[in-house]
C-alpha positions as CSV (number, residue, x, y, z in Angstrom):
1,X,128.1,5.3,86.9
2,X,127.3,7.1,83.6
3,X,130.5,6.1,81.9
4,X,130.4,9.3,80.1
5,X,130.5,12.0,83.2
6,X,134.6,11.6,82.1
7,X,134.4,12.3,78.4
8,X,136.0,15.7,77.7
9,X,132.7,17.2,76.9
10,X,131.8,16.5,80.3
11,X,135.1,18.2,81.6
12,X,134.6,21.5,79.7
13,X,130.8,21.4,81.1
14,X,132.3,21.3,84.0
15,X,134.8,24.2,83.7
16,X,131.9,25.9,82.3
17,X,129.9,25.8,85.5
18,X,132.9,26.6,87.5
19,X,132.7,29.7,85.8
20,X,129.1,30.5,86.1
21,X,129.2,29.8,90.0
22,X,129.3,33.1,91.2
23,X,126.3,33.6,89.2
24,X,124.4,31.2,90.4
25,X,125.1,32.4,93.7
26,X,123.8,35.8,92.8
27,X,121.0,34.4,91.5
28,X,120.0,32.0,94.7
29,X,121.0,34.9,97.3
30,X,118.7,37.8,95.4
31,X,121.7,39.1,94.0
32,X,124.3,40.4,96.4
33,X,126.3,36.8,97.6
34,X,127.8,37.8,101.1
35,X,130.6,40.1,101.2
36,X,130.3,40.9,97.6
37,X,129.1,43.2,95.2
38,X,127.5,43.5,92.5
39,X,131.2,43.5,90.2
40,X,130.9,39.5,90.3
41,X,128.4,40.5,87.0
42,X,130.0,41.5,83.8
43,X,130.4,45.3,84.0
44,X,127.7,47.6,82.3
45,X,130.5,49.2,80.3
46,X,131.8,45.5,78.8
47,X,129.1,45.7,76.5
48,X,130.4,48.2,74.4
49,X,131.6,46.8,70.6
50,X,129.0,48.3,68.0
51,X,127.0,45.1,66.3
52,X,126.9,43.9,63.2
53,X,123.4,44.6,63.0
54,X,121.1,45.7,65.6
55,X,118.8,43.3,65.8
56,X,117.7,42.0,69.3
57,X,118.9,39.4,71.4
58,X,115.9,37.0,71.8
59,X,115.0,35.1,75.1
60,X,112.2,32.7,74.9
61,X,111.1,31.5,78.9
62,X,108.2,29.1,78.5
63,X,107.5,28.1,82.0
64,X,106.1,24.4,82.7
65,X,102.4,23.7,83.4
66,X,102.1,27.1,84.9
67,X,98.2,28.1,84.7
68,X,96.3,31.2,82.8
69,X,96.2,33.1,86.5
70,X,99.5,32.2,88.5
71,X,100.7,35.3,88.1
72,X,99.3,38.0,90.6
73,X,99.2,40.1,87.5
74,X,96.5,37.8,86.1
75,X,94.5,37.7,89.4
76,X,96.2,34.9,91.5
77,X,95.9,36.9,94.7
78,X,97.8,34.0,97.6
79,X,101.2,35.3,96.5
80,X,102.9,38.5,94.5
81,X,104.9,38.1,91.4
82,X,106.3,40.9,91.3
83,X,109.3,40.5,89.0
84,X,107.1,39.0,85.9
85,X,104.5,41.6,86.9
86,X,106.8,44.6,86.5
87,X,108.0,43.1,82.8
88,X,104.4,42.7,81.8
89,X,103.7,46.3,83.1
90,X,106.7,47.6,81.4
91,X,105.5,45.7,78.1
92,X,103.0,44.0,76.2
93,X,100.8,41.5,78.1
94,X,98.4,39.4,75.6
95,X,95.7,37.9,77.5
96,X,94.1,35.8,75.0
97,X,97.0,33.8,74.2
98,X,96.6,29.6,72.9
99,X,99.4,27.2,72.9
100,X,99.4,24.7,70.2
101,X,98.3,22.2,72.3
102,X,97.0,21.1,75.7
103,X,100.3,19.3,77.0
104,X,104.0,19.7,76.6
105,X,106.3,17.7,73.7
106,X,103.4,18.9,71.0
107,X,102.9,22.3,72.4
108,X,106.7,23.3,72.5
109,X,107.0,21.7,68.6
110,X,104.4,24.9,68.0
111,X,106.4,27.0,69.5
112,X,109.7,25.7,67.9
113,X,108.6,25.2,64.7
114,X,105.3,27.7,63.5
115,X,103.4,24.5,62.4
116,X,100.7,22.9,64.1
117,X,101.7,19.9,65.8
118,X,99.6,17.5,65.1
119,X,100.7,18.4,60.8
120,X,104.3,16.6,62.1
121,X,103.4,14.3,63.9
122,X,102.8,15.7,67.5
123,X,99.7,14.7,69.4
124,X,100.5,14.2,72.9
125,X,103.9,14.0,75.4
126,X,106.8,11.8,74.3
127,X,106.8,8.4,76.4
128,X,108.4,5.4,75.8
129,X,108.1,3.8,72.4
130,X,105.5,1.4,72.8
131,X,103.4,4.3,74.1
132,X,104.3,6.4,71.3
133,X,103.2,4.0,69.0
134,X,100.1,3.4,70.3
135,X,98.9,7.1,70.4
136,X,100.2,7.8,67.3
137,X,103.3,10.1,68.5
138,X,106.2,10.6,66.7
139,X,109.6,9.7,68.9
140,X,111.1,12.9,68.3
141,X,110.8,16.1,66.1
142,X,112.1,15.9,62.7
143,X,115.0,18.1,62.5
144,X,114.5,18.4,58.9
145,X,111.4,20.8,59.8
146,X,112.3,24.4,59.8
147,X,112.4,25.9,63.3
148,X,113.1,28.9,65.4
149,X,116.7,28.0,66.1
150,X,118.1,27.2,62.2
151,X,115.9,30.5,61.3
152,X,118.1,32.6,63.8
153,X,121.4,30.8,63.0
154,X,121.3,31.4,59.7
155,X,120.5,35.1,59.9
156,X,123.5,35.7,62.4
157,X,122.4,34.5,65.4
158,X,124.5,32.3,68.4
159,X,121.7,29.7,69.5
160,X,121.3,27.6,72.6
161,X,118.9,25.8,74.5
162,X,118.7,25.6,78.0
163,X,116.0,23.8,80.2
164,X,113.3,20.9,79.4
165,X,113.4,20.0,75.9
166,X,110.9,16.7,75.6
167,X,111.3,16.9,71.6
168,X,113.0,13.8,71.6
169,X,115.4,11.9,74.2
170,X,114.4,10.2,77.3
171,X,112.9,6.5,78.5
172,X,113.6,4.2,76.4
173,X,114.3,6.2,73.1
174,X,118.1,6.9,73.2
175,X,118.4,7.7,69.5
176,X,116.7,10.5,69.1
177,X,118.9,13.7,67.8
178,X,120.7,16.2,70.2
179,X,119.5,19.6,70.2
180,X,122.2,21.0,68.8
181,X,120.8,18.8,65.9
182,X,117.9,21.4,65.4
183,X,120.4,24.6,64.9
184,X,121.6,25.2,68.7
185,X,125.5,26.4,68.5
186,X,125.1,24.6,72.2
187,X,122.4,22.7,74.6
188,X,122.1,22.1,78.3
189,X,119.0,20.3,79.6
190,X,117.2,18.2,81.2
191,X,115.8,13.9,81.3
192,X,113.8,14.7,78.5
193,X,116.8,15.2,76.0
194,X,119.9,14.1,75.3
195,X,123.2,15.7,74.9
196,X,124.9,17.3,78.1
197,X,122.2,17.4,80.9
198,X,121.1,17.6,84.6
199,X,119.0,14.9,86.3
200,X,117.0,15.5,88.8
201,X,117.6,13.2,91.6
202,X,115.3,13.7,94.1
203,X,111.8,13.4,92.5
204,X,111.1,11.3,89.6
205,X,114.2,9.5,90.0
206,X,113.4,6.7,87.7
207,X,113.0,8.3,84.7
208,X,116.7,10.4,85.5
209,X,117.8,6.9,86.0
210,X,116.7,5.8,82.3
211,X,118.1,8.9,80.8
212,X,121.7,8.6,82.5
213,X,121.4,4.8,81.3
214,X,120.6,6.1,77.6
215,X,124.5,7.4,77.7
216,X,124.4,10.0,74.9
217,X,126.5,12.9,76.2
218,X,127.7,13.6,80.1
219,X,125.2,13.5,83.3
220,X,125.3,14.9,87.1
221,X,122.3,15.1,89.3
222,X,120.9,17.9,90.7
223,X,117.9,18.4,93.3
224,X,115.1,19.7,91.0
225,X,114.7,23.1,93.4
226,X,118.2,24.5,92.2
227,X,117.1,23.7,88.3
228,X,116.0,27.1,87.6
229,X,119.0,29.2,89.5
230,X,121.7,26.5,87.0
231,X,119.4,27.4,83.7
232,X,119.3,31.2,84.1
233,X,123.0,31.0,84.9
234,X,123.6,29.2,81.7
235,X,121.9,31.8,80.4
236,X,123.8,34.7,81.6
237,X,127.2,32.9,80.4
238,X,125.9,32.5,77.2
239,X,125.3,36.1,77.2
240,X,128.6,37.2,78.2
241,X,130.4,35.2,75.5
242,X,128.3,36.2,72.7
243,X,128.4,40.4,73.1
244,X,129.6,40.8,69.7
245,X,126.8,39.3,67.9
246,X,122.8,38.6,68.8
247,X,121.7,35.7,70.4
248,X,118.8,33.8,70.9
249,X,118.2,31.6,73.6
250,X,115.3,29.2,75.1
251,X,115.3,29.0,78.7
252,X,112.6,26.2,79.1
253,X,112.0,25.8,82.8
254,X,110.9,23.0,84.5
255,X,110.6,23.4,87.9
256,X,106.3,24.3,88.1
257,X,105.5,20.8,86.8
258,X,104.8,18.7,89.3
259,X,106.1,17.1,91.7
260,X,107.1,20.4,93.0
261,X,110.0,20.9,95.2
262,X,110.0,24.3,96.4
263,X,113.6,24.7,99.1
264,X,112.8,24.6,102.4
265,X,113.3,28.3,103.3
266,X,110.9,29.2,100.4
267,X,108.3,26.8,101.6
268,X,108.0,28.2,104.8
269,X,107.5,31.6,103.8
270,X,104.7,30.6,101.7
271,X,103.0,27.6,103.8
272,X,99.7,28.3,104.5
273,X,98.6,30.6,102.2
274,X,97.7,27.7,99.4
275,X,94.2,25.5,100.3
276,X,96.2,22.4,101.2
277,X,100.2,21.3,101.2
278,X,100.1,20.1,97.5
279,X,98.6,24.0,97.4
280,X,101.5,25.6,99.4
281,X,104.5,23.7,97.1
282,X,103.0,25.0,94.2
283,X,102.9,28.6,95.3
284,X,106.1,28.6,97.0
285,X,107.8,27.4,93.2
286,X,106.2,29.7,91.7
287,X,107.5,32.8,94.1
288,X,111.2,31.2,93.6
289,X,110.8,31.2,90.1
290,X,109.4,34.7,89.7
291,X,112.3,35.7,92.0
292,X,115.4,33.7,90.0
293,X,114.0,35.1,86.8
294,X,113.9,38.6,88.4
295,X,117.6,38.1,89.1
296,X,118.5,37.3,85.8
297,X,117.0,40.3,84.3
298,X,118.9,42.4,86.7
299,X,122.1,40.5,85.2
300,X,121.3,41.3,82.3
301,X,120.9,45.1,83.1
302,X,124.4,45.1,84.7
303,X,125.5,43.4,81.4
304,X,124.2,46.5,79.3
305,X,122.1,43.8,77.6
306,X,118.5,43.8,79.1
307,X,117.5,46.8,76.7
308,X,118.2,45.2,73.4
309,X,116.7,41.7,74.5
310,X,113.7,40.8,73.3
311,X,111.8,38.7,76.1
312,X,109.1,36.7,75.3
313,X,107.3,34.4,78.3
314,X,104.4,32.3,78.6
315,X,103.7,28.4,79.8
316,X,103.5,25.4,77.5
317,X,99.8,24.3,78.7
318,X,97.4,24.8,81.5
319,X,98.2,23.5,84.7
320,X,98.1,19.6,86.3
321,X,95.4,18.0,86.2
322,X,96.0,15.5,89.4
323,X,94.7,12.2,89.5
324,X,93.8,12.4,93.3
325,X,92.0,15.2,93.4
326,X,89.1,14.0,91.4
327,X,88.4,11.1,94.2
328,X,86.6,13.9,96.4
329,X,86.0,16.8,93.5
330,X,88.9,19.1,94.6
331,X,90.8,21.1,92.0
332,X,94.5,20.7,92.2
333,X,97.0,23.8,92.4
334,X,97.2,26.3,89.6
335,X,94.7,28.9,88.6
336,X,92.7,29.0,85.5
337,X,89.9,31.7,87.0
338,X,86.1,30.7,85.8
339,X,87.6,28.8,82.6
340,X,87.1,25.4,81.7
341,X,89.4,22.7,81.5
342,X,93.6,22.1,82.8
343,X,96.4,20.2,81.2
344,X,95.2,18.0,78.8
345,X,92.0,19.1,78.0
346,X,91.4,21.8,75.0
347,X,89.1,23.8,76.8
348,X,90.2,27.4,77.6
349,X,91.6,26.5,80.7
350,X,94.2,23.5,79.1
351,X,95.5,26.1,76.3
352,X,94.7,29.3,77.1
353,X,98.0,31.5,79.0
354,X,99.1,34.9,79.4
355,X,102.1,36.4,76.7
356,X,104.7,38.5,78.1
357,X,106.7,40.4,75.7
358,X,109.7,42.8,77.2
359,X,111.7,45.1,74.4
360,X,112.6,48.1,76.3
361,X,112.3,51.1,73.3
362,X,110.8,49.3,70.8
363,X,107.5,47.8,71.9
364,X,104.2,49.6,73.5
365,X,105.0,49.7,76.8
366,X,102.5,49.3,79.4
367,X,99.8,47.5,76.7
368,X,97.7,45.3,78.0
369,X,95.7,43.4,74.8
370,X,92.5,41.7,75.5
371,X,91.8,41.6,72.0
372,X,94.3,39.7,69.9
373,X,93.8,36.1,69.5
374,X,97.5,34.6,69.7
375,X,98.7,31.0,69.3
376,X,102.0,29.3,69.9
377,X,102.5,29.4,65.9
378,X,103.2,33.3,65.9
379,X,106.2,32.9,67.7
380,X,108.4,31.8,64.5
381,X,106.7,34.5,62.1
382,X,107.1,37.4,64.2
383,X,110.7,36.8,65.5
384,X,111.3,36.1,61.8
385,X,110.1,39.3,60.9
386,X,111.9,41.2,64.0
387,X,115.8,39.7,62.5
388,X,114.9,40.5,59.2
389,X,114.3,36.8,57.5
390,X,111.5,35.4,55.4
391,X,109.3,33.0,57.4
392,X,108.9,29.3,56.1
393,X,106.6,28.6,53.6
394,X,103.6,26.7,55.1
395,X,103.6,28.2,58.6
396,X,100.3,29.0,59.4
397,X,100.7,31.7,62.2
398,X,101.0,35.3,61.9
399,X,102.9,38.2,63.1
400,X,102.6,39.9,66.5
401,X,104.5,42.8,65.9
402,X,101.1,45.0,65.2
403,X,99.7,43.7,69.1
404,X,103.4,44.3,70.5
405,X,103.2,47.9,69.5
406,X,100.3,48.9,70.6
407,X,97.5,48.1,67.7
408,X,95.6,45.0,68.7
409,X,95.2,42.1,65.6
410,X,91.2,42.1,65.2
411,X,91.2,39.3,62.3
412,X,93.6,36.2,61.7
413,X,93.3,32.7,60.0
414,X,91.5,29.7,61.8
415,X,93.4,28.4,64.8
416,X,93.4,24.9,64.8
417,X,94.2,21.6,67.5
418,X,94.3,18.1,67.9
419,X,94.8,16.1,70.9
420,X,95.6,12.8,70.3
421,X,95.9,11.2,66.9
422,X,92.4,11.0,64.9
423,X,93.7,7.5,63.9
424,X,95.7,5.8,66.9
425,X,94.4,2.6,68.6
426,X,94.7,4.9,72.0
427,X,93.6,8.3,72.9
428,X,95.1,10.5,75.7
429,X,93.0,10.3,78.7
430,X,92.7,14.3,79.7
431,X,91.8,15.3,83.3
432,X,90.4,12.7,85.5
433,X,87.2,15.8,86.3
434,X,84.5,14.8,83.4
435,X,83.7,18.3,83.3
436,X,87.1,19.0,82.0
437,X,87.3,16.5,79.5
438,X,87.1,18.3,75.9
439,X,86.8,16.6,72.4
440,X,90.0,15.6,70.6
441,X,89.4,18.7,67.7
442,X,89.4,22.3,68.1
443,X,88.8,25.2,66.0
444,X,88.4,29.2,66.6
445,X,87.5,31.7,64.2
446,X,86.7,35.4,65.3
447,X,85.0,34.8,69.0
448,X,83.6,30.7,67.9
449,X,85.0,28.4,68.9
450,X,83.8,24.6,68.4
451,X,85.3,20.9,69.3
452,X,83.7,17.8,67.8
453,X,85.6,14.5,68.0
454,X,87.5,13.0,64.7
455,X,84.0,10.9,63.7
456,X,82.4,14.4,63.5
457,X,80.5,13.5,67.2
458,X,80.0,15.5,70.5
459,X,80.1,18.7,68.2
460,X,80.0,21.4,70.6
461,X,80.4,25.5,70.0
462,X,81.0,28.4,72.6
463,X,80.9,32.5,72.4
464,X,83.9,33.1,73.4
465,X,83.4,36.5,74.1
466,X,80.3,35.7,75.7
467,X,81.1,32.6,77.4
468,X,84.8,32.5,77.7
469,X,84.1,29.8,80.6
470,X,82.4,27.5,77.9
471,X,79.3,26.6,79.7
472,X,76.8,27.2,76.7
473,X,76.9,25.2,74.6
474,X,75.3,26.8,71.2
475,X,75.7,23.9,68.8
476,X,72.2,23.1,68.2
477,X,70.9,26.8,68.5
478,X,73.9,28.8,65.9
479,X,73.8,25.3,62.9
480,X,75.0,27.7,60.8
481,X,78.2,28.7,62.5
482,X,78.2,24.7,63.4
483,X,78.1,23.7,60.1
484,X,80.6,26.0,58.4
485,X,83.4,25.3,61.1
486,X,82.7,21.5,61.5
487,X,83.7,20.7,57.8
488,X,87.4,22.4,57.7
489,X,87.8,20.8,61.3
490,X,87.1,17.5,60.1
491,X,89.0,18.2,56.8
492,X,92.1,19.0,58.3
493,X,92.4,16.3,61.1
494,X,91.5,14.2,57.7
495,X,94.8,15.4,56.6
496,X,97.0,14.4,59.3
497,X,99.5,12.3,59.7
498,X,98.2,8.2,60.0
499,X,99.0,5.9,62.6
């Protein structure tokens, strides 16, 4: 046993979860637990002591491997997501969103941190250290890099992180910092991080088995299909104790990654309706999720909070890309519609998700922008320029808040991506279908977009707003365009971090 499950961080976890119970109840049950009502919520009229300043709270959900049309909003037309739906109606849905990158550790550094990843070090997932090495992957984030969290902090904020983290921790590599290292008043998540965490314990049980042997804060196991329901009641208890100021919180979910482990009752009400079982387990996580996170937005509606939250969702790459499947030419679950590529791969269909941003008030609602070209680095900007402080020098993104109310961005600077170091002696694999396997380099500008690998090979360049599927290749017919976006691709990976 994890000697540290009796340390007295472990015991106010504990007492901290006792307290979050009913919630998680409410949040399993679709709200109401039996014989109750809805008064097991903080009251409405709780929420009443003026702010300091009123500046939003800031929740940031970034789903797990979800793809660019899981959501029935986006076209997946097997189940209804009607919760997520109804905030993307009621707010601002980008469609032509990027991540940073094509799978998750450098994709959430984006995110975290405003920089592309590949500039700190962040080419591919955090594995174990001789696999780091090899690719040419850092074994954490630096904490010394400016990110979301210390931004809020210092501008008034209570921080904490709940969910997947996979910026450091996990395998073999037991020294990497906590969260609460990055500017988090408080952290709760998963194998892939350290600190006080959950591990799962009925799929991937050998890599909760390394983390709990890693030590570094207090453990308990969990099946991975009540993940969600314990992260969104984190949430909400975070919430209640932090009324008198804003906070800002990442609720990183886990639970759409595969293996998927949908509850029983769930998968029966969805079985059948995917092409195959894999299909069906997939579908029915998704609907659980869709209905948890549903919950927690009515919580925080009883809470008097939901209206001066800013919610911001999207996924942290395309989804899997199984192994299996590509034995007989089958495509694995998740949607990407007619674009190219899944996890791993940085055609549209590895990096390219929906953006859900929910402000009651103070954003366009009901927008629906198929015009501004997003990436994961806009995150930091724009919630730096919603509380109020000055962005960090040498982020390249820029800010949303035009698109979120209403005015689509038409020009931005070059978006750029790397997967897999330009140096390493190993390079990430991508999806096992060769017709999803993309160059290690990407650029857009405007609607071109062009990949070439790091020796300035395989150059290829796509009309996007022609060819959003990326099945003409104009490289040899537009040199011009070829030419003038190969060189600062090169240029840049030049730049990177070395192996």
């Amino acid at each position: 046993m994890n000697k540290s499950i009796t340390s007295p961080s472990f015991a106010r976890l504990v007492k901290r979860l006792a307290t979050c119970a009913a919630v998680t109840a409410l949040l399993a049950s679709g709200g109401v637990a039996a014989g109750e009502t809805r008064a097991l919520s903080p009251s409405p009229t709780t929420n009443t002591a003026p702010r300091a300043a009123q500046r939003p709270n800031i929740l940031f959900i970034l789903v797990d491997d979800m793809g660019f049309a899981d959501l029935s909003i986006m076209g997946n037309r097997k189940i209804q997501t009607p919760h997520l739906d109804k905030l993307a109606r009621e707010g601002v849905l980008l469609t032509r969103f990027y991540d940073a990158a094509p799978i998750c550790s450098p994709s959430r550094a984006g995110f975290f941190t405003g920089r592309f990843p590949a500039e700190l070090g962040f080419v591919t997932f955090i594995n174990d250290r001789a696999s780091n090495a090899a690719m040419g992957q850092a074994n954490w984030l630096n904490p010394n890099v400016p990110n979301l969290a210390k931004l809020l902090k210092g501008a008034g904020y209570a921080t904490a992180h709940f969910g997947k983290w996979h910026m450091g921790g996990g395998r073999d590599v037991g020294d990497a910092p906590w969260p609460t290292a990055y500017g988090f008043d408080e952290s709760f998540t998963t194998f892939e991080g350290l600190g006080p965490r959950v591990l799962v314990s009925d799929e991937e049980r050998k890599l909760a088995d390394q983390s709990a042997a890693l030590d570094q804060g207090p453990t308990f196991y969990e099946i991975k299909s009540n993940l969600t329901q314990l992260y969104a009641s984190k949430t909400l208890e975070f919430a209640s104790r932090h009324k008198e100021k804003p906070w800002f919180v990442q609720l990183w979910l886990n639970d759409v990654h595969d293996p998927w482990a949908p509850d029983e009752a769930q998968f029966k009400e969805i079985q059948g309706k995917g092409a195959n079982a894999d299909d069906d387990r997939y579908l029915a996580t998704i609907v659980k999720m869709d209905r948890t996170l549903g919950n927690l937005f009515d919580r925080l509606k009883d809470m008097g909070q939901f209206d001066n939250t800013l919610i911001v969702i999207t996924s942290d790459n395309g989804p899997s890309a199984l192994q299996r499947y590509a034995k007989n030419g089958a495509t694995p679950p998740g949607s990407v519609l007619n674009l190219r590529g899944r996890k791993g791969s940085l055609y549209e269909g590895g990096i390219r998700q929906p953006l859900i941003v929910s402000w009651p008030g103070h954003i366009q609602a009901g927008h629906r922008d198929e015009r501004t070209v997003a990436q994961g680095v806009d995150l930091l900007p724009t919630l730096a320029r919603i509380a109020g402080v000055d962005r960090p020098v040498g982020t390249p993104g820029i800010d949303l808040t035009p698109a979120m109310a209403g005015k689509p961005i038409a020009k931005r600077p070059r978006l750029f991506w790397s997967f897999g170091s330009p140096t390493a002696q190993r390079k990430p694999g991508g999806p096992p279908n060769p017709h999803d396997k993309a160059p290690m380099l990407a650029v857009r500008d405007g609607k071109w977009k062009l990949l070439a690998q790091p020796d300035g090979s395989n150059v290829q360049l796509y009309d996007l707003e022609a060819d959003p599927g990326e099945r003409n290749d104009l490289a040899q017919k537009e040199k011009r365009v070829r030419d003038r976006l190969l060189k600062p691709l090169l240029d840049w990976a030049s730049d990177l971090p070395k192996q």
